[in-house]
C-alpha positions in Angstrom: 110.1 78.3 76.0 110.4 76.9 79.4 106.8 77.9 81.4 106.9 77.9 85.0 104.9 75.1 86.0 104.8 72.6 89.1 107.0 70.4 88.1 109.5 73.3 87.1 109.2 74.6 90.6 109.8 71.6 92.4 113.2 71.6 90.8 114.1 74.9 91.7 116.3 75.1 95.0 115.0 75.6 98.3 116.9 78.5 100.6 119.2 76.9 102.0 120.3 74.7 98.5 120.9 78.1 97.1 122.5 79.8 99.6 125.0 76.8 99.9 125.7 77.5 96.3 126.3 80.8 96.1 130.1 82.0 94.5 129.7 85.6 94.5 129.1 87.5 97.5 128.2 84.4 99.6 129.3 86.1 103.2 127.3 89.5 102.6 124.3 87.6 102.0 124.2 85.0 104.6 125.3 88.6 107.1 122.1 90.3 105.3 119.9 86.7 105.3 120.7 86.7 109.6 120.1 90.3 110.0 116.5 90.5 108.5 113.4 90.4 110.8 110.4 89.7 109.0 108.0 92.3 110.7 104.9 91.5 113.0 102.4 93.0 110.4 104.0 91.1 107.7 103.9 87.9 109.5 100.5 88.4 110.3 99.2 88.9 106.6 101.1 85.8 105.7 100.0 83.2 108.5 96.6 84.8 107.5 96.5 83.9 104.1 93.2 81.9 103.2 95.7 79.6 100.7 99.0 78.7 100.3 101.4 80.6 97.8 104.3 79.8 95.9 107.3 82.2 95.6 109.7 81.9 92.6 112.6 83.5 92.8 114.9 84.4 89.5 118.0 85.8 91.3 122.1 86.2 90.9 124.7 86.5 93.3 126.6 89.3 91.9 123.8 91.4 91.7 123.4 94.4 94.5 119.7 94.5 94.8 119.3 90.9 94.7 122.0 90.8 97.9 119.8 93.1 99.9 116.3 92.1 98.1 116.4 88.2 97.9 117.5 87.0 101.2 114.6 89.1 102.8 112.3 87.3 100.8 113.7 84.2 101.7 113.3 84.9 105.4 109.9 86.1 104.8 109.0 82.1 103.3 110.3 81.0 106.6 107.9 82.7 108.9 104.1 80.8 107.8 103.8 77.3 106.2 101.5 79.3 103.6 104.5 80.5 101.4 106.8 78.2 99.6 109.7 79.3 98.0 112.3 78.3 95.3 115.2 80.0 94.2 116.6 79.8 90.1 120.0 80.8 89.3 118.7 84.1 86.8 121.9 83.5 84.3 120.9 79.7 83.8 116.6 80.7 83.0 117.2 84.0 81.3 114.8 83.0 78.9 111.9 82.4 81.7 112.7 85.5 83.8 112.4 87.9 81.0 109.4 86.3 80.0 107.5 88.1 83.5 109.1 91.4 82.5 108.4 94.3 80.7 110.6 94.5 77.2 112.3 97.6 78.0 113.5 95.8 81.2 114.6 92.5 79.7 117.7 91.6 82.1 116.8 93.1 85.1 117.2 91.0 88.5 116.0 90.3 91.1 112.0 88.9 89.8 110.0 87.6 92.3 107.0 85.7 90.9 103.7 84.4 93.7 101.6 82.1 92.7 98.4 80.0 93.3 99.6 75.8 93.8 97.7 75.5 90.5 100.7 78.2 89.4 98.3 80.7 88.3 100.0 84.1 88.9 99.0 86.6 91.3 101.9 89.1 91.6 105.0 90.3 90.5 107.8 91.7 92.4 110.9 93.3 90.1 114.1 94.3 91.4 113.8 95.7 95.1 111.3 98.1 96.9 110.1 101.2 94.6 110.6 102.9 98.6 113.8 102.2 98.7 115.4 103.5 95.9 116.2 106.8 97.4 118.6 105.5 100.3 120.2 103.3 97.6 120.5 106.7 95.6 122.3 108.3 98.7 124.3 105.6 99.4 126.2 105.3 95.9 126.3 109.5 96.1 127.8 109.4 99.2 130.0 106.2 98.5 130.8 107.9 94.7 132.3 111.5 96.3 134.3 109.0 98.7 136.1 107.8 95.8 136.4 110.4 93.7 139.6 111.6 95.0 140.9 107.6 94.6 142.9 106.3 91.7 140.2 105.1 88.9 141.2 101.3 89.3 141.2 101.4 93.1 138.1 103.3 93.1 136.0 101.2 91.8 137.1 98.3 93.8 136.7 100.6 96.7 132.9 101.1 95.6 131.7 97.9 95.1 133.6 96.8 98.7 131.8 99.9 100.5 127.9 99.4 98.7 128.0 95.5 100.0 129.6 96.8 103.7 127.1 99.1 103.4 124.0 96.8 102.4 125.1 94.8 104.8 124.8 97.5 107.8 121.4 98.3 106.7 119.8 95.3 106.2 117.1 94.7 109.1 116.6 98.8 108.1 116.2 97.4 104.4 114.6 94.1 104.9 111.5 95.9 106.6 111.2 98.3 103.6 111.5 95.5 101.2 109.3 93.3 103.0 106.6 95.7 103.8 106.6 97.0 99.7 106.4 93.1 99.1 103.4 92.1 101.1 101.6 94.9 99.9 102.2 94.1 96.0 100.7 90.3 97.0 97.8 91.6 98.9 96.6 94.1 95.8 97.3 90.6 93.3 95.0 88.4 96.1 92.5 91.6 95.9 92.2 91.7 92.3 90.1 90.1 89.9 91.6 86.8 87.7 91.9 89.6 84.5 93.7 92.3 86.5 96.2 90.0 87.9 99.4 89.9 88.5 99.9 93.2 90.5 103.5 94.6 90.1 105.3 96.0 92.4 109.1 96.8 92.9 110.7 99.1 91.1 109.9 101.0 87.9 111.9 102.1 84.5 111.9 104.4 83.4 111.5 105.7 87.2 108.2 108.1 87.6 109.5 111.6 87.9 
C-alpha cells in the first residue's frame, strides 16, 4: 500500500491546482473558499507554531462536508508559512485514506491528516467539526419538510440544490466552527506524547448519544 511519505506529498496538489480541477460543485466551493475568515485566535496558534506542519488533505468534490470543511482548511494553510498543505483527489487514494480511519468508517470523506516534515503524524481530522453537526442536522430537517410536499424526483434535486445554497450562506458562520474544532484537535496531537499521537478530532460514528 501506498504510505504517505515526502515524496508522496510533494505530488499531491496545492490549493489552487485543486480547486482549478474541481468538476463537481466547483462554484459553491470557490463562494465558500472566498467567504471563510480564518479567525484571529486561529491565526495566532498557527504563526505560533514552534515547527512547521504539513496538512494532507483526502477530499471529493461531490461530497457536502468536504464543500463546507475542505476549503476552510485550505484558507487556514494560507494564513502562516508554518502549514503546508496538499490536496488528493479521495476516489483516486481510497486505499491511503482508509488507511487513517477507523474500520467501521472506511469511506468516509473529508480526512485531514498534520504532520511533522519528517511526516510523523500528529493529528487527525475526519469529516467536519463534531460542533457542527447539529446546524447540519437542522438544515437537512428544515430543507427535508420543504420538500416533502414536492414530487419524489424533483425533491431530491430540490435538496441537494438548497443544502449547497445553504452551505454556501453559512460558510464564514461554518468556517469558524470548523476552524476553531480543527486547531484544537492539532494543538491536543502537538501536546501529546509520541505514543498518544495522533489526536482525532471531527466527527464520530457511531455519534456519542
Amino acid at each position: 500500500m501506498t504510505a504517505l511519505t515526502v515524496e508522496k506529498f510533494d505530488d499531491g496538489m496545492t490549493a489552487p491546482q485543486y480547486i482549478d480541477q474541481i468538476k463537481v460543485n466547483k462554484q459553491p466551493f470557490q463562494d465558500i473558499y472566498d467567504a471563510v475568515t480564518v479567525p484571529d485566535e486561529v491565526a495566532a496558534f498557527a504563526n505560533g507554531l514552534d515547527r512547521p506542519l504539513r496538512i494532507s488533505a483526502f477530499t471529493a468534490d461531490w461530497c457536502g462536508d468536504a464543500m463546507s470543511t475542505t476549503p476552510a482548511v485550505l484558507r487556514l494553510a494560507e494564513v502562516s508559512d508554518n502549514l503546508s498543505v496538499r490536496v488528493f483527489n479521495r476516489d483516486q487514494e481510497l486505499e491511503l485514506t482508509n488507511s487513517f480511519l477507523p474500520e467501521n468508517r472506511a469511506g468516509t470523506v473529508p480526512v485531514f491528516v498534520v504532520t511533522d516534515q519528517s511526516m510523523s503524524e500528529i493529528a487527525r481530522f475526519i469529516e467536519t467539526a463534531a460542533e457542527l453537526v447539529p446546524a447540519i442536522d437542522a438544515m437537512d430537517e428544515a430543507i427535508q419538510r420543504e420538500a416533502a410536499a414536492a414530487e419524489a424526483e424533483d425533491a431530491r434535486a430540490a435538496v441537494r440544490g438548497k443544502r449547497t445554497a445553504f452551505r454556501v450562506l453559512h460558510a464564514n458562520e461554518w468556517g469558524d466552527v470548523i476552524l476553531r474544532a480543527f486547531m484544537e484537535t492539532i494543538a491536543q496531537g502537538l501536546a501529546a506524547s509520541p505514543e498518544a499521537r495522533p489526536a482525532v478530532g471531527g466527527t464520530v460514528w457511531p455519534p456519542k448519544i
